[in-house]
N, C-alpha and C positions, 0 to 999 in steps of 0.2 A: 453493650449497645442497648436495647431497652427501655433506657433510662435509668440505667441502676447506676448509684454511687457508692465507690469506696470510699470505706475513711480509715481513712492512713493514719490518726490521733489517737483511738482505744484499739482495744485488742475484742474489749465485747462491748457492746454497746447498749449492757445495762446499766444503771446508775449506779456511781459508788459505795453508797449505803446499801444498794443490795451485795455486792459483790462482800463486802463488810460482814454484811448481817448471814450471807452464807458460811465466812469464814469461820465467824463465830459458833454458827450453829455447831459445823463440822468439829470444832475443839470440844464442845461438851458434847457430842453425840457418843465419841468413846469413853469418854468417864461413865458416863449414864448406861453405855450398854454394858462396859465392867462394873457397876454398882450392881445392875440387874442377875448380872452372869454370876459374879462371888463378892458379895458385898466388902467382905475381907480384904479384896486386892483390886479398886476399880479402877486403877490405873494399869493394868497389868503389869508390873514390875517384878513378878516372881514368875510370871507365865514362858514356857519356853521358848513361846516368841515375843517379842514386842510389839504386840499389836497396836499401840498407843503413835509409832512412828508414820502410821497411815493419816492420821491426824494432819501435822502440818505438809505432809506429803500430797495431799489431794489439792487445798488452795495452793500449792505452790507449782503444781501440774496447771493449773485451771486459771492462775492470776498473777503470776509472776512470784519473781523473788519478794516483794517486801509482804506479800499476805501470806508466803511459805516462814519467814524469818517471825513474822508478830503472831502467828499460830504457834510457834516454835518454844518464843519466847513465853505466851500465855502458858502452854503446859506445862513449860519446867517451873510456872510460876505456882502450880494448881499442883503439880510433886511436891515442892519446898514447903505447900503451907499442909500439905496432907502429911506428909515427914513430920511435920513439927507438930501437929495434933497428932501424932502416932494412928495414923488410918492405915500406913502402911507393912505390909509384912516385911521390914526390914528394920535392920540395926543401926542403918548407919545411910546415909545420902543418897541417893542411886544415880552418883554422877556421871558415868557410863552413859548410861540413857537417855541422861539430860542433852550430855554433849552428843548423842545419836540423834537425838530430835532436832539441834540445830544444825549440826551439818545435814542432815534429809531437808530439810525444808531452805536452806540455804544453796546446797547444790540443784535440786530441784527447782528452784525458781530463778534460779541463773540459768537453765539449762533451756527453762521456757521463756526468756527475755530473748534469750540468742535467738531461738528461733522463731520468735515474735515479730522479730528485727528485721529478720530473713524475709518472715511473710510480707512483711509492711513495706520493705524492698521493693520486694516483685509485684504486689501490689501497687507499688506508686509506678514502677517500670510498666506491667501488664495496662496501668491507669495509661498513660504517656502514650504508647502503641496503639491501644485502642482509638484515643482522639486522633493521631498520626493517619492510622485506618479510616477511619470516616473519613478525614480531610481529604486523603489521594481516592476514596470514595466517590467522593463528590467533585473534586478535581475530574477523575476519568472521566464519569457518566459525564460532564459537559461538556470534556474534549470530543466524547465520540458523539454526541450528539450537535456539534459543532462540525467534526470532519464527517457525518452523513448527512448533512446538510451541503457543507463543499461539494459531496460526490454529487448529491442530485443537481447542484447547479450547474456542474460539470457535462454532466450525461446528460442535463435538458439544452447546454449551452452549446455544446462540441459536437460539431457534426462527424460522420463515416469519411473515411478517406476518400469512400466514392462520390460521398456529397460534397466534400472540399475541393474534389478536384472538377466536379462537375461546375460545381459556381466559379471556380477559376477562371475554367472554359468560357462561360458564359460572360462572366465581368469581362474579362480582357480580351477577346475577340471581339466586343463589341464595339469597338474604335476601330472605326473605318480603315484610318491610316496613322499611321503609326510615325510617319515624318521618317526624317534620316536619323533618328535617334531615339528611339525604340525604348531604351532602358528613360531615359527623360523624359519620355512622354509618359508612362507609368508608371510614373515613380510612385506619386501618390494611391493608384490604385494598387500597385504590387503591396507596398506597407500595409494599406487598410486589410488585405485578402489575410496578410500573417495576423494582423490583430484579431482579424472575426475570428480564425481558426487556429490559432495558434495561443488564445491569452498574453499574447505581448502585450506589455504595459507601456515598455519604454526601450524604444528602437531607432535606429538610423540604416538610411541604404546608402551604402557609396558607391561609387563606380570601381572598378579596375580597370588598369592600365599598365602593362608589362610586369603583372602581377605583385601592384603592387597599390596601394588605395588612395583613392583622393582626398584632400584634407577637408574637404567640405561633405556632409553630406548631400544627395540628391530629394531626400526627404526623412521627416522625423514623424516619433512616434510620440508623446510624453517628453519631458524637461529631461533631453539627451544632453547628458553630458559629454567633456571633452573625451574624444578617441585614440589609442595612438595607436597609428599604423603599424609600428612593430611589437605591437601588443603579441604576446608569445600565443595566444589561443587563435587571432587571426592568420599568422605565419602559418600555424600548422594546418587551419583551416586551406590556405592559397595552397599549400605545398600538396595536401594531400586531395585536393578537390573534392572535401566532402563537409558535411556537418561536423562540426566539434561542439560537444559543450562541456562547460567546468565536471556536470554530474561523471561523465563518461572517461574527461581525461585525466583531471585532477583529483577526484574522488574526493570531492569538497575541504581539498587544504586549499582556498581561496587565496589567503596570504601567502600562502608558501609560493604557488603558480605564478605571483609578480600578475596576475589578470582584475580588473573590475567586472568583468562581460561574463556572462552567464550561457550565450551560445554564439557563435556564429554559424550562419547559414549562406551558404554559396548558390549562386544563381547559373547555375553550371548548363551546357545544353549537351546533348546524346553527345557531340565531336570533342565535346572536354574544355570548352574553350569558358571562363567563366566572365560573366557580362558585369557582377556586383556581388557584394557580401550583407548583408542583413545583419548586422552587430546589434546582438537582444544584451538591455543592462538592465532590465528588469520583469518579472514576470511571477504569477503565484506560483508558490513554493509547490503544490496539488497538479500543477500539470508540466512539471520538471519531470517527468516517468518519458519512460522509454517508447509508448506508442506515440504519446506527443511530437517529442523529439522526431519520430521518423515520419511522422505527418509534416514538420517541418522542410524535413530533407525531401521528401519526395516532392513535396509543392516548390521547392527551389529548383528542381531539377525537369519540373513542366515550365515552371515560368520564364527558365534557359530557353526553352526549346519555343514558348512564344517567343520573348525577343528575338529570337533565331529568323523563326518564319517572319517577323515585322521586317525583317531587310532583305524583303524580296527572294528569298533561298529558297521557294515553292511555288515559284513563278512559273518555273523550266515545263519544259516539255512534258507532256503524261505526269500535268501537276499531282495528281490523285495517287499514281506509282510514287514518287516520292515522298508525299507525305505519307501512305504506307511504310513505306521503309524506314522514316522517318521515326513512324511512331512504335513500328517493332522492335528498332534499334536501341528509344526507350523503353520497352517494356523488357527487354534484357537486360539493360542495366538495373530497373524495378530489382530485378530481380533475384541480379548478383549482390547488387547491395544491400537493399530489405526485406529479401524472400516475398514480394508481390510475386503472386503468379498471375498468368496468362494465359489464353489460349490463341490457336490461332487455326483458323479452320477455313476450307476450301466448301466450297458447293457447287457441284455440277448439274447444271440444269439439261434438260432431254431437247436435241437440235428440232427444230421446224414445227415445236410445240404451238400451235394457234395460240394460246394462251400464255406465250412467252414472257411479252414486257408484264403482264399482271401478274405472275410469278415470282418475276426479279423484283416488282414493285411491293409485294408482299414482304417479302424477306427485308426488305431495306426500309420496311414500314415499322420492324421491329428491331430496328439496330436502337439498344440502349444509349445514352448519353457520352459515355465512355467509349462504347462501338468503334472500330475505325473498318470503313466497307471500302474496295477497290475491284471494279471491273475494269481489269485491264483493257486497256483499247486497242492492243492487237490482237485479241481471242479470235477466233477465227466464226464465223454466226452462227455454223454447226455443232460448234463445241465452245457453248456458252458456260463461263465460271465465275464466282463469287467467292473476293478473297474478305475474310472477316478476322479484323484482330478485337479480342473480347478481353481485354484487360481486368485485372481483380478478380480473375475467373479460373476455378480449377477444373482437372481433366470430370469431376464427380459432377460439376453443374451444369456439365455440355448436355446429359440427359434430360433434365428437366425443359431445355433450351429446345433440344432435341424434339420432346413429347409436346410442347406449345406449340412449334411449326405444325406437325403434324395433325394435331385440333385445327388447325388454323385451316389447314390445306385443306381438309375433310370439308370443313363448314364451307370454305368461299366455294371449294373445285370438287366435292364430293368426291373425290378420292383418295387413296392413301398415297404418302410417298414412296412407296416401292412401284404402285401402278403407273404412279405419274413418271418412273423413271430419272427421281430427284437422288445425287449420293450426296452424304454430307460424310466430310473428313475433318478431325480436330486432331491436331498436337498440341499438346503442352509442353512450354518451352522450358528448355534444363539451362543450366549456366553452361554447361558446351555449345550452347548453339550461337551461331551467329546469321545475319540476317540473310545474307545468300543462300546458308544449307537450307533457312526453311524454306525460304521461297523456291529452291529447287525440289526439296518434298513436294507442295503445294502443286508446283507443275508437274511433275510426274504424276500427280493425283489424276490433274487436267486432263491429262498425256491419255493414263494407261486405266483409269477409271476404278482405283484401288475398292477394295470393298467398304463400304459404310460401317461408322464405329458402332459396334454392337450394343442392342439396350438391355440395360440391366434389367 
């Protein structure tokens, strides 16, 4: 990294002529220091070691075989001419020596090619890896700096489930009337609500009908392609009255599942009955994850329960009773199916309080958007109650709920709610409950005046 290159071509990266002029040196340095040491034997050929072998032995450690072989060669060339001018104390050739001096400097510099070779290998391998390295380097840092990018667009784009379900609210209650056909008059606002919060790209709504889909859709999202109703991912979708999608069922063998469709989402209401399917064929890859998905599911299963209320089913008697039940009944299923919690809590206000309706007006002045309040209308005027279901709300955030009424009641009525004679009761609904047991908790509350849920 650095900037440093290897060169995979020399071994040392002096110039020839040095590597040369050292080898040379090296060949007379031992004559010269045997001349010095016993003029008589400068070649050491009589010494009991042969010290003269170190000679081609060093350039052939240092430069390969061919500068261990032509050092080799030079000194038996510098014995033969000293032999024959009689410099040497010998009688007769010292071929021994000669032939020691070639095979040292011959094996020796075979022995540094091999592993010259070696290095120049791993060199060219360690070269290769390295660039490899940068490359998926610089690949990463712009994928992540690409997918932290996605996330903020994500997180500035996609609202809380409580924001999703609140603008739901809001868009499609806002038609007066809904006609005798409820899913057809919404069509197009139901599609737009999954695109703002869902990322759909490309979607169709269809109707159902004896569970089973209309060939046409009731509205599109993007350049929807053809459907087919016994698409395997829809079937399971109708069969089992829930979301499906490829992520969840097929675990993305796409081909294998016989599907094009990426989720379907059913428009189911609390009684099970499904009004349409939301067939999604395209969407980013970034909000295919599991909270999406059940932001999905959950908004198919309020927009059941409007189309429900659009055909007059909240019309009946003690409309406000109803649609309580209505809406506890979904927050039980919230709850079986995507662990939404709930709460659902009773308030007993103190009989022939002068202060009565601005009391109850208080309380119902802070029902949040999600909120659902029901004063039943047979209470009797002495034993006045307030039923409050608090959705997205766990049993831990009835206190803080709790501690604002109570600021609230100080400031407007300067006293506490224990003076004023105010109990508040909250349960949090378990997957055992159904909507009768609460509401007969609830009324026993009314009943027998249970004691108020304690602050932490």
């Amino acid at each position: 990294m650095n900037g440093e290159k290897l060169d995979s071509t020399h071994v040392s990266t002096a110039p020839p002529f040095l590597t040369w002029a050292e080898t040379l040196f090296l060949c007379l340095l031992f004559p010269a220091l045997g001349w010095w040491l016993d003029p008589r034997d400068p070649l050491f050929t009589a010494a009991p070691f042969p010290w003269l072998v170190l000679a081609p032995l060093l350039p052939a450690l240092r430069y390969g075989f061919t500068h261990g072989f032509v050092s080799a060669l030079l000194l038996i060339g510098l014995i033969a001419l000293g032999w024959q001018e009689g410099m040497l104390p010998a009688n007769q050739f010292p071929s021994q020596l000669a032939v020691g001096l070639l095979i040292v400097g011959m094996l020796a510099g075979e022995f540094t090619d091999v592993y010259q070779r070696r290095i120049e290998q791993q060199k060219a391998i360690n070269g290769y890896q390295r660039m490899r390295l940068d490359e998926f380097t610089r690949n990463y840092h712009l994928l992540k700096a690409s997918h932290d990018r996605l996330e903020q667009r994500l997180a500035s784009g996609t609202q809380s489930l409580r924001g999703a379900l609140l603008d739901l609210k809001r868009r499609l209650t806002k038609i007066p009337q809904f006609g005798n056909d409820p899913l057809e008059t919404l069509a197009q606002q139901i599609i737009g609500v999954f695109a703002t919060f869902g990322w759909i790209q490309v979607a169709g709504l269809y109707r159902v009908r004896q569970m089973h889909l209309d060939s046409q859709p009731l509205a599109t999202l993007g350049e929807l392609r053809a459907v087919d109703p016994f698409d395997p991912l829809i079937r399971h979708t109708l069969t089992e009255r829930r979301l499906v999608s490829l992520r969840e069922t097929f675990v993305e063998k796409r081909e294998e599942s016989g599907t094009l469709l990426l989720a379907a989402v059913p428009l189911v209401d609390v009684n099970e009955k499904i009004w349409g399917v939301l067939v999604v064929q395209e969407m980013p890859f970034i909000a295919l994850h599991k909270e999406n998905l059940r932001l999905l599911a959950v908004m198919g299963g309020h927009i059941g329960d409007i189309l429900s209320a659009g055909q007059g089913g909240e019309r009946e008697v003690d409309a406000e009773g109803v649609q309580f039940r209505h809406h506890l009944a979904r927050a039980l299923e919230d709850l079986r199916k995507y662990a939404i919690p709930s709460l659902a809590v009773a308030i007993r206000f103190p009989p022939n309080h002068p202060d009565l309706d601005q009391l109850i007006e208080l309380f119902l002045s802070q029902v949040r958007g999600l909120d659902r309040p029901w004063r039943p209308a047979e209470t009797a005027p002495e034993q006045n109650i307030l039923y409050l279901l608090m959705p997205l709300t766990t049993e831990h955030e009835f206190d803080p709920y709790r501690q604002r009424m109570e600021r609230l009641l100080k400031e407007n009525f300067g006293e506490e709610i224990e003076s004023l004679g105010i109990r508040m009761y909250a349960h949090a609904l378990v997957k055992k409950d159904n909507v009768q047991g609460i509401l007969e908790k609830l009324h026993e509350f009314s009943n027998t005046g249970l004691r108020p849920v304690p602050r932490s």
